[in-house]
C-alpha positions as CSV (number, residue, x, y, z in Angstrom):
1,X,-23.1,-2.4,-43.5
2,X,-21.1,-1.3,-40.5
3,X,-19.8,1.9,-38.9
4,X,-16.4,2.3,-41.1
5,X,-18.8,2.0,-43.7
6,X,-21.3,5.1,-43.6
7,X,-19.0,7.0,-41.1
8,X,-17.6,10.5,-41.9
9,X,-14.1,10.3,-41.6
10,X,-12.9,13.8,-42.2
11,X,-13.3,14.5,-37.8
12,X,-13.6,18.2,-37.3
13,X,-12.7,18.5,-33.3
14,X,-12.2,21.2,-30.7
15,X,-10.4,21.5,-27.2
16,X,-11.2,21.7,-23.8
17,X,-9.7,25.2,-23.5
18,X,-11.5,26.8,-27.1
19,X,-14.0,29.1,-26.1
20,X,-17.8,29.0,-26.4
21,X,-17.5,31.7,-29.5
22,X,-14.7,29.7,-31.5
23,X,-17.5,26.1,-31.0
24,X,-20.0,27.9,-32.2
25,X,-18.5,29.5,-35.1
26,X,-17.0,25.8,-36.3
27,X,-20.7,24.9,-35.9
28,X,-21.8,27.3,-38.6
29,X,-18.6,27.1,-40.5
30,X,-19.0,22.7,-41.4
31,X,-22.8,23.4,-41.1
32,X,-22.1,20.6,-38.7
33,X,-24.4,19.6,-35.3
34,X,-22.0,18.8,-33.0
35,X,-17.6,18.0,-32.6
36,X,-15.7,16.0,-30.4
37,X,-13.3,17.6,-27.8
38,X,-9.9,16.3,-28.0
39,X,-6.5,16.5,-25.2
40,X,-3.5,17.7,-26.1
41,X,-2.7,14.1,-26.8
42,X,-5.8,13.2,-29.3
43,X,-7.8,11.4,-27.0
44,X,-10.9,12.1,-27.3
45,X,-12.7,13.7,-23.7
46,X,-16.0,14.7,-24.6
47,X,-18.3,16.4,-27.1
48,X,-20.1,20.1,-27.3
49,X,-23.0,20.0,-29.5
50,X,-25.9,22.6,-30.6
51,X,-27.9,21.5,-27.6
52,X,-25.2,22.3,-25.2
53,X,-25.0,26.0,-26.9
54,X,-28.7,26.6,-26.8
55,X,-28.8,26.3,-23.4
56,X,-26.6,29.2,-23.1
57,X,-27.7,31.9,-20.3
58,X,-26.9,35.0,-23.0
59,X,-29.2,33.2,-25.6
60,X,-32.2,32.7,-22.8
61,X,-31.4,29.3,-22.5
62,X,-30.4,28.8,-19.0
63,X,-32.6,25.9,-17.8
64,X,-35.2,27.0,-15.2
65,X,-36.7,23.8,-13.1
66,X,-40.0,24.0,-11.4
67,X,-39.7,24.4,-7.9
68,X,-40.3,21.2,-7.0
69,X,-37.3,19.8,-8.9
70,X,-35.3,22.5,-7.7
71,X,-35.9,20.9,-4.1
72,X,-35.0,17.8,-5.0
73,X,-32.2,19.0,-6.5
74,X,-28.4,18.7,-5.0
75,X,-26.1,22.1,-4.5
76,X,-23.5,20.6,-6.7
77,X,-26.1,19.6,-9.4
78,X,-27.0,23.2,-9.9
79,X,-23.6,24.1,-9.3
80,X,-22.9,21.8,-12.4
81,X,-26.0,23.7,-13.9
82,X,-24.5,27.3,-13.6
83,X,-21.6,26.4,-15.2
84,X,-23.0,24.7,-18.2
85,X,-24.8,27.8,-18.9
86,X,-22.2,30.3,-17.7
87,X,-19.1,28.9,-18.6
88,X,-16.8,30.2,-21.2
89,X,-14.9,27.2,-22.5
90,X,-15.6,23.9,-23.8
91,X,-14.6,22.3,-21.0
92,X,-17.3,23.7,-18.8
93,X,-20.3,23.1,-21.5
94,X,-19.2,19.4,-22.9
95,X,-20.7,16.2,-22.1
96,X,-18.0,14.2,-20.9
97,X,-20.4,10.9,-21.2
98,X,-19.7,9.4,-24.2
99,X,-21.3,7.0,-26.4
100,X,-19.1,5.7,-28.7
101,X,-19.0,2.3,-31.0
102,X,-16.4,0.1,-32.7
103,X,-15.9,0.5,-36.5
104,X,-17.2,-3.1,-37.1
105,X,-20.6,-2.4,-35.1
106,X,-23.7,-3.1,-37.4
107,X,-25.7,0.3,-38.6
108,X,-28.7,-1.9,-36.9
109,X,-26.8,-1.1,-33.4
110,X,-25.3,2.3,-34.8
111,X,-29.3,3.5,-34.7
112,X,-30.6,1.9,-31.9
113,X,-28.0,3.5,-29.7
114,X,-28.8,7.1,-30.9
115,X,-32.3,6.3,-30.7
116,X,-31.9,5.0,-26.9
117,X,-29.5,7.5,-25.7
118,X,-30.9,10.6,-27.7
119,X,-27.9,11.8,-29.7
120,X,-27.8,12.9,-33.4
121,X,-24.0,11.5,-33.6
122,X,-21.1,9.5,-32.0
123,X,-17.4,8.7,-31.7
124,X,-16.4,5.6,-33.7
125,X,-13.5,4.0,-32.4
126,X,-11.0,1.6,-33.2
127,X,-9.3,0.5,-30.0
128,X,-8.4,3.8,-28.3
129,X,-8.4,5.8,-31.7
130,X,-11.1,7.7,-32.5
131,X,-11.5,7.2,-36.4
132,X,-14.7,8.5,-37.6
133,X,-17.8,10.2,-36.5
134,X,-21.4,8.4,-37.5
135,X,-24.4,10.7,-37.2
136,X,-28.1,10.1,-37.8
137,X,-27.8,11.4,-41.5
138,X,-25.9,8.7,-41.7
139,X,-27.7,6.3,-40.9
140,X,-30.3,7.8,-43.4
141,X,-27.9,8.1,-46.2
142,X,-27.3,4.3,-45.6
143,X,-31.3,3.6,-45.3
144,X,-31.6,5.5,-49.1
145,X,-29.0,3.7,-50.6
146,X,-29.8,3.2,-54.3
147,X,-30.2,-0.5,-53.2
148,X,-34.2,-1.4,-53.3
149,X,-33.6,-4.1,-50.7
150,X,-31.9,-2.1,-48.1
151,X,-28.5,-1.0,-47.3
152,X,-25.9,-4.1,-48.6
153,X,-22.8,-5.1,-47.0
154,X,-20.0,-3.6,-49.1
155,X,-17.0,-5.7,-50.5
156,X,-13.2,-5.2,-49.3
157,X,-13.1,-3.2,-53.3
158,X,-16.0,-1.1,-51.9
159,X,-14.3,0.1,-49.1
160,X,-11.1,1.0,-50.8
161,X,-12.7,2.9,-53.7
162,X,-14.5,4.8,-50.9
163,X,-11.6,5.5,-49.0
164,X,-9.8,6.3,-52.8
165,X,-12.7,8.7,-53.2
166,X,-12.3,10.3,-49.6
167,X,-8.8,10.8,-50.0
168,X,-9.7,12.8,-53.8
169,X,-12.0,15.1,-52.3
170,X,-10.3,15.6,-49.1
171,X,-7.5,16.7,-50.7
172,X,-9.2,19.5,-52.9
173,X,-8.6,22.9,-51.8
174,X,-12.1,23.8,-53.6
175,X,-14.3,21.8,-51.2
176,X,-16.1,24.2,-48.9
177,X,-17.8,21.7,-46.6
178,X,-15.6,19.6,-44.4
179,X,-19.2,17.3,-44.0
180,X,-19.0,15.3,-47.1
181,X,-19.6,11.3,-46.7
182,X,-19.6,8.8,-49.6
183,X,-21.0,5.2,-50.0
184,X,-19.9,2.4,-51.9
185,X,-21.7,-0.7,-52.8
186,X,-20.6,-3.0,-56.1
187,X,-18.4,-0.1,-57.1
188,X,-21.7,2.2,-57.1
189,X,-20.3,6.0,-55.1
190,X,-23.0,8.4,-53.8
191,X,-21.6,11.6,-52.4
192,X,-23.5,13.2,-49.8
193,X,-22.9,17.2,-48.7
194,X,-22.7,20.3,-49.1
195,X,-21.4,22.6,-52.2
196,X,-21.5,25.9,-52.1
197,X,-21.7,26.4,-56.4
198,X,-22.4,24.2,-59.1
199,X,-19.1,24.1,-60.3
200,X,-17.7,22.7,-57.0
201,X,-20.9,20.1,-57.4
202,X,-19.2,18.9,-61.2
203,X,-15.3,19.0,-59.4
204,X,-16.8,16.6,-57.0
205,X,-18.6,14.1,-59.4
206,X,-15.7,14.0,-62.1
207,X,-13.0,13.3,-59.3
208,X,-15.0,10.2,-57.9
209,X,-15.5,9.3,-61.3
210,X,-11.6,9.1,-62.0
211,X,-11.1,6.6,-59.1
212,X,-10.3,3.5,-60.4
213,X,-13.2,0.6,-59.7
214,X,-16.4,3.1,-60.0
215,X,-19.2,1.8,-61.7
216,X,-21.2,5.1,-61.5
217,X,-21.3,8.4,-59.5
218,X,-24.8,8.9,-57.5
219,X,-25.5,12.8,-56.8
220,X,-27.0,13.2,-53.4
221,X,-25.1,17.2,-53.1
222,X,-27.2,19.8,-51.9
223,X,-26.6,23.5,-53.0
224,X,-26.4,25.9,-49.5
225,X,-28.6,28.4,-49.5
226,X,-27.4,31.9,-49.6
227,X,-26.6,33.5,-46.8
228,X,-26.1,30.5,-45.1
């Protein structure tokens, strides 16, 4: 399997000039960990993410370095510091770093760079276009395929009955959860996600099931608890 093959394609982003209120609220409202921060122009510029919330002076996360660190320290390094934790815009609290990978890289290399860089999810690119997002769930959902021997490279019928299927449920004005993600291997769909009923649970099932190619329709949906 490969990026363009567990990746969630449906890209929630944000700007540089949307405040800290509007990221955090999108946050809550996809049930999502993290977005990418986009120009005016698409390109992606950076990401904002639940860590870079928490730390957050109002919420008592304002980092606070023994004094020995503090010493060693440079003025514009905790100048860099206030502003993560005082600013009011994405452009202040965003990691600007990015770790990003190529559609084609292997989910072998997909998890070994979240592992090594510490990051629940990344960019995935295809030259200068960002066309996907592929998070640690991911990689899980790939990991619990209903394959016994692992996760199996999908055919080129795979990959168009899962970007049929994407397109179905995309297009659905009923779908509460912009995080939905759906694998294909020898015409076998599992849906991952959110639903907020049981109704919207059945929608999504019988409108993978129309797709032309589908084997079978794998329920891996989780209800949302109230209140959430």
């Amino acid at each position: 399997m490969r990026a363009k093959d567990i990746m969630t394609t449906e890209v929630v982003t944000v700007t540089p000039g949307s405040s800290v209120e509007n990221v955090a609220q999108v946050l809550l409202d996809k049930n999502i960990s993290g977005v990418p921060v986009t120009d005016d122009g698409g390109n992606i510029v950076g990401m904002v993410s639940e860590g870079d919330l928490l730390r957050r002076v109002e919420l008592g996360g304002e980092q606070r370095r023994s004094w020995w660190l503090s010493i060693l320290s440079s003025p514009e390094e905790d100048a860099q510091a206030f502003v993560k934790s005082h600013g009011r815009i994405v452009a202040d609290i965003m990691t600007k770093q990015l770790v990003s990978v190529d559609e084609d890289t292997s989910v072998a290399e997909v998890a070994r760079l979240l592992e090594k860089n510490h990051i629940k999810r990344m960019p995935v690119m295809r030259g200068d276009s960002m066309v996907g997002i592929v998070s640690r769930a991911n990689v899980l959902q790939a990991l619990a395929s209903h394959r016994d021997d692992g996760p199996a490279a999908p055919t080129a019928g795979d990959r168009g009955i899962r970007s049929a299927v994407l397109a179905a449920l995309q297009s659905q004005q009923w779908v509460s959860h912009g995080a939905i993600n759906v694998l294909v291997t020898d015409g076998v769909v599992e849906i991952w996600g959110w639903v907020e009923t049981e109704a919207e649970r059945r929608a999504m099932l019988v409108a993978a099931e129309e797709i032309a190619g589908v084997q079978k329709v794998i329920d891996h949906l989780a209800e949302m608890p109230p209140g959430t």
